[in-house]
KOLGU-416458 format. One record per residue (C-alpha): residue number from 1; residue in one letter; x, y, z. Coordinates in Angstrom, 1 decimal. Layout:
<sites>
   num   residu        X        Y        Z
   NUM        A        X        Y        Z
...
</sites>
This chain:
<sites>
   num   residu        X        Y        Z
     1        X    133.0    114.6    100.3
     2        X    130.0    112.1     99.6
     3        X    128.0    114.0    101.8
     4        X    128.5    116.7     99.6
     5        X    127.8    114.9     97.0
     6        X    125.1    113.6     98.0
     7        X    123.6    117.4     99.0
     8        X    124.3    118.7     95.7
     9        X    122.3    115.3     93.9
    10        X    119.7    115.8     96.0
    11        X    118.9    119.6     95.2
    12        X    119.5    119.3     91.4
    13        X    116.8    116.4     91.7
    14        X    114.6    118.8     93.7
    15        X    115.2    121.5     91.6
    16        X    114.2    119.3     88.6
    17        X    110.7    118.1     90.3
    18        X    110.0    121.8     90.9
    19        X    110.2    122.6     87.2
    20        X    108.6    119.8     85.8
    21        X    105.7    120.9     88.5
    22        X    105.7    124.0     87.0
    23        X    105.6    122.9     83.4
    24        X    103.0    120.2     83.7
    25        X    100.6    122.1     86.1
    26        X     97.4    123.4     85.2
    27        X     96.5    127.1     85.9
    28        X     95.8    127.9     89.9
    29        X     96.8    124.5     90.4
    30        X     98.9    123.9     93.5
    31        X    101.0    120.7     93.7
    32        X    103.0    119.5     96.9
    33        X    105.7    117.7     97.1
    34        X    105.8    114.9     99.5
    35        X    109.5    113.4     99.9
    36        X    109.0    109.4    100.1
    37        X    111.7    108.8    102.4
    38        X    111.5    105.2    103.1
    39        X    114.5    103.1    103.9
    40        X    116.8    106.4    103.8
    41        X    118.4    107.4    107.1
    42        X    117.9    110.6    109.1
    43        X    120.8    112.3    107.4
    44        X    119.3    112.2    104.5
    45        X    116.1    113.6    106.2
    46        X    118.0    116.6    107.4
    47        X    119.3    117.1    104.0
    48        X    116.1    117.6    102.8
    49        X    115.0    119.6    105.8
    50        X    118.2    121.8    104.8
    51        X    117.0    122.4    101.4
    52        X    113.2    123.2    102.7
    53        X    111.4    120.5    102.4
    54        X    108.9    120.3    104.7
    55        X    106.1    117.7    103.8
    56        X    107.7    113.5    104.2
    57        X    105.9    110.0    103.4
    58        X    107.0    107.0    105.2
    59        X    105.8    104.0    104.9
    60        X    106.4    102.3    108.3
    61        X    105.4    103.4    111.9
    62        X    108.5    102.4    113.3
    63        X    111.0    103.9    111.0
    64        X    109.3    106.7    110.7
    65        X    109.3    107.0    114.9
    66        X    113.3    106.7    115.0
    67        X    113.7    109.2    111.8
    68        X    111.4    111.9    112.7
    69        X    111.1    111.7    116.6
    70        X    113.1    115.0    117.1
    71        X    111.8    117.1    114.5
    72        X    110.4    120.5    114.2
    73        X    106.7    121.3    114.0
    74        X    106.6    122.5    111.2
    75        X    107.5    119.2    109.4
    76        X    104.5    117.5    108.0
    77        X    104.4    113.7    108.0
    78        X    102.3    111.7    105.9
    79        X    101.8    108.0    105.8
    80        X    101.9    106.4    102.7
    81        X    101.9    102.7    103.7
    82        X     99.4    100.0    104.7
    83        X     98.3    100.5    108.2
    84        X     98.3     97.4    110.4
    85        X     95.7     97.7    112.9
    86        X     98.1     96.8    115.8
    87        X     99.8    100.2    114.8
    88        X     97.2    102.5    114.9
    89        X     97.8    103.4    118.4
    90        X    101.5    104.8    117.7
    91        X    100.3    106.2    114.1
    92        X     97.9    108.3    115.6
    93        X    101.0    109.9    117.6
    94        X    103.0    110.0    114.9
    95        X    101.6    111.0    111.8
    96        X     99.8    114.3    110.8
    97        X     98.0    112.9    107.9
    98        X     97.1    108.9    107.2
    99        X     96.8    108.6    103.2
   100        X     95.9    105.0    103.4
   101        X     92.3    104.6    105.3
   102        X     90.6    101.9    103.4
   103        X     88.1    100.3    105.2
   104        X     85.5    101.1    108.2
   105        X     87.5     99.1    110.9
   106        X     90.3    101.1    110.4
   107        X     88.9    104.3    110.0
   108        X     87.0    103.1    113.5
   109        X     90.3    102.6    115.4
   110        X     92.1    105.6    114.3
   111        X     88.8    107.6    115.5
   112        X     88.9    105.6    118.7
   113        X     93.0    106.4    119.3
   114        X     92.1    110.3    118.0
   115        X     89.3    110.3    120.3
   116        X     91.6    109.6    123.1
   117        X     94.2    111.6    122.6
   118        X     91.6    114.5    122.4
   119        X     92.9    114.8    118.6
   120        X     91.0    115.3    115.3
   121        X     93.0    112.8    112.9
   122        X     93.6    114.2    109.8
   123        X     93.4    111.0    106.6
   124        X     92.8    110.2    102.8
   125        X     90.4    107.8    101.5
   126        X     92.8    105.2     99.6
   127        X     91.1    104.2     96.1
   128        X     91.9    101.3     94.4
   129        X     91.1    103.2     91.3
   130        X     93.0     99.7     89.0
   131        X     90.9     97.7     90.8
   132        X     94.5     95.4     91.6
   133        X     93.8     92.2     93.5
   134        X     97.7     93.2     94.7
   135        X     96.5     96.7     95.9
   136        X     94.6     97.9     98.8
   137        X     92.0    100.8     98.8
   138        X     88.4    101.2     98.4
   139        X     86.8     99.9     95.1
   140        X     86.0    103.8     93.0
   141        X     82.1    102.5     93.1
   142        X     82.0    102.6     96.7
   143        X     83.9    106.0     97.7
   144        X     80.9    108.1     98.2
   145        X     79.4    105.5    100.8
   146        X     83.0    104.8    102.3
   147        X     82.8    108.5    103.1
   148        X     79.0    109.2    104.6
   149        X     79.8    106.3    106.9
   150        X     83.4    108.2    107.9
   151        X     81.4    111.6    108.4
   152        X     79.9    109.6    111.3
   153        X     83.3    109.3    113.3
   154        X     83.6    113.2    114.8
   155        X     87.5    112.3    115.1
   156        X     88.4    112.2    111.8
   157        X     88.8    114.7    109.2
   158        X     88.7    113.5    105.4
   159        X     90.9    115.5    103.5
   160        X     91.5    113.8    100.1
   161        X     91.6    110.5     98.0
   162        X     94.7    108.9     97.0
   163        X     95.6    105.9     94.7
   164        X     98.8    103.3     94.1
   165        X     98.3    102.4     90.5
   166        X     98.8     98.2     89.5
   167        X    102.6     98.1     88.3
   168        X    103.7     97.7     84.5
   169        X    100.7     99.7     82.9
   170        X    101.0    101.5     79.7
   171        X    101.6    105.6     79.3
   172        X     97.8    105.1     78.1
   173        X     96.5    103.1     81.2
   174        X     98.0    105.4     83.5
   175        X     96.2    108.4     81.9
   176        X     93.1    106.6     81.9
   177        X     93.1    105.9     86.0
   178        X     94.5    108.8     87.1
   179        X     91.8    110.6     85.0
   180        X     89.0    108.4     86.4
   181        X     90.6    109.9     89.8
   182        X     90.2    113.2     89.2
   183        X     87.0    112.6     88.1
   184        X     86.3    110.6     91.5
   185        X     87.8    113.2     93.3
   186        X     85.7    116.2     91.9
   187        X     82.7    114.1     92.7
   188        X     84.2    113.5     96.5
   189        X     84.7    117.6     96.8
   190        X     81.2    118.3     96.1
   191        X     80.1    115.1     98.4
   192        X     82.5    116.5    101.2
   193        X     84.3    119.9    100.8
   194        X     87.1    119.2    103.6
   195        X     88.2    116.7    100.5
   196        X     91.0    119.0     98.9
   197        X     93.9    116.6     98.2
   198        X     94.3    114.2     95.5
   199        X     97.9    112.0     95.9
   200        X     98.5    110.5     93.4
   201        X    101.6    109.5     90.9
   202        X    105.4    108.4     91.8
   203        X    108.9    109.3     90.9
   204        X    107.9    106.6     87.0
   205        X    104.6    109.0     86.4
   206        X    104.4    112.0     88.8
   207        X    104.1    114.4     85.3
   208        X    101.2    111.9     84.3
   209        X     99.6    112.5     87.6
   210        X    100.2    116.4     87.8
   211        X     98.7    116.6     84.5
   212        X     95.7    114.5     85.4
   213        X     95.4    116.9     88.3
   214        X     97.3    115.8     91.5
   215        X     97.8    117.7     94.4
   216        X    100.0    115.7     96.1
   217        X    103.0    113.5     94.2
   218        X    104.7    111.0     96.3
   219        X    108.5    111.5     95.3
   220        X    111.6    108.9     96.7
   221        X    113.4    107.5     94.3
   222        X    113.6    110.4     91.8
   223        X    114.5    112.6     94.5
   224        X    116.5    110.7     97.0
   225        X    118.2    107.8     94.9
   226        X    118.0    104.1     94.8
   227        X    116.1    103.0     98.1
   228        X    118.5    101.3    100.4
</sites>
């Protein structure tokens, strides 16, 4: 019965995302969902699997190993977290896209682990768009240079920008970064037009983000419930 339950929450959630995606969008704008499934367990996974979703975040390499080991290709897994070097080997296995690329050594070790296994690894320039001592990601001012030096690594394939805003901000804050993004973002495309995804905005300010032109919103706990 709480299985059930738990099925039915989950799609009236889902079903809620969808509209508000649809409200909040911009003409011709496409907006993905990516289900932020960290700390929930594989069940949950195939509940969402069940119900079509096809695109996951995790944050961890490990976690995300034991949840999605068995899965389908069509499932596409994105990671959301900070990426320890000593991980890069197993991430590169794991992960169709890395969000979180935000310096040179990294992005030099996933092209190293890519180059091995004969791969082209797909990633996002992370921005620290806030500028957050907490945060990681390049500072905005140095994108475009963060991303001629990446276009030198034939391994990996720069396919968007995304950003973690500083906690606590105001309605107004948030508009103003996540604007400053797109703005960053438009001048990326035109830098590099592989760059076609912008993720940005959480289950507090995904509408925010969609409005300020996201691509990708990073949904857990307005889809899945309180992390466990």
């Amino acid at each position: 019965m709480r299985t059930l339950h738990q099925q039915t929450t989950l799609k009236n959630n889902l079903n809620h995302i969808y509209q508000n995606i649809d409200k909040y969008k911009k003409n011709n704008q496409e907006v993905k969902l990516l289900a932020v499934t960290k700390t929930h367990p594989q069940k949950t996974v195939q509940q969402a699997i069940d119900l079509g979703i096809t695109c996951f975040g995790e944050n961890k390499v490990q976690e995300a190993e034991k949840k999605f080991f068995n899965q389908e290709n069509n499932i596409e897994l994105h990671f959301i977290g900070h990426l320890q070097t000593n991980k890069v080997k197993k991430a590169v296995k794991i992960f169709d896209i890395i969000q979180t690329v935000d310096s040179l050594q990294l992005a030099q070790k996933i092209n190293l682990y890519a180059q091995a296994n004969n791969c082209k690894q797909r990633i996002y320039c992370q921005v620290n768009i806030g500028g957050d001592p907490k945060k990681f990601g390049v500072h905005k001012s140095e994108v475009l240079e963060f991303l001629d030096k990446i276009k030198t690594l034939k391994h990996l394939s720069v396919e968007g920008l995304m950003t973690i805003l500083p906690f606590n901000l105001s309605e107004e804050d948030n508009i103003n970064l996540y604007n400053q993004m797109q703005k960053l973002f438009q001048v990326a495309q035109r830098h590099n037009p592989q760059c076609k995804n912008l993720s940005m905005g959480m289950s507090s300010d995904y509408i925010t983000a969609i409005q300020s032109g996201a691509t990708i919103i990073r949904i857990g706990s307005g889809l899945f419930g309180e992390r466990q």
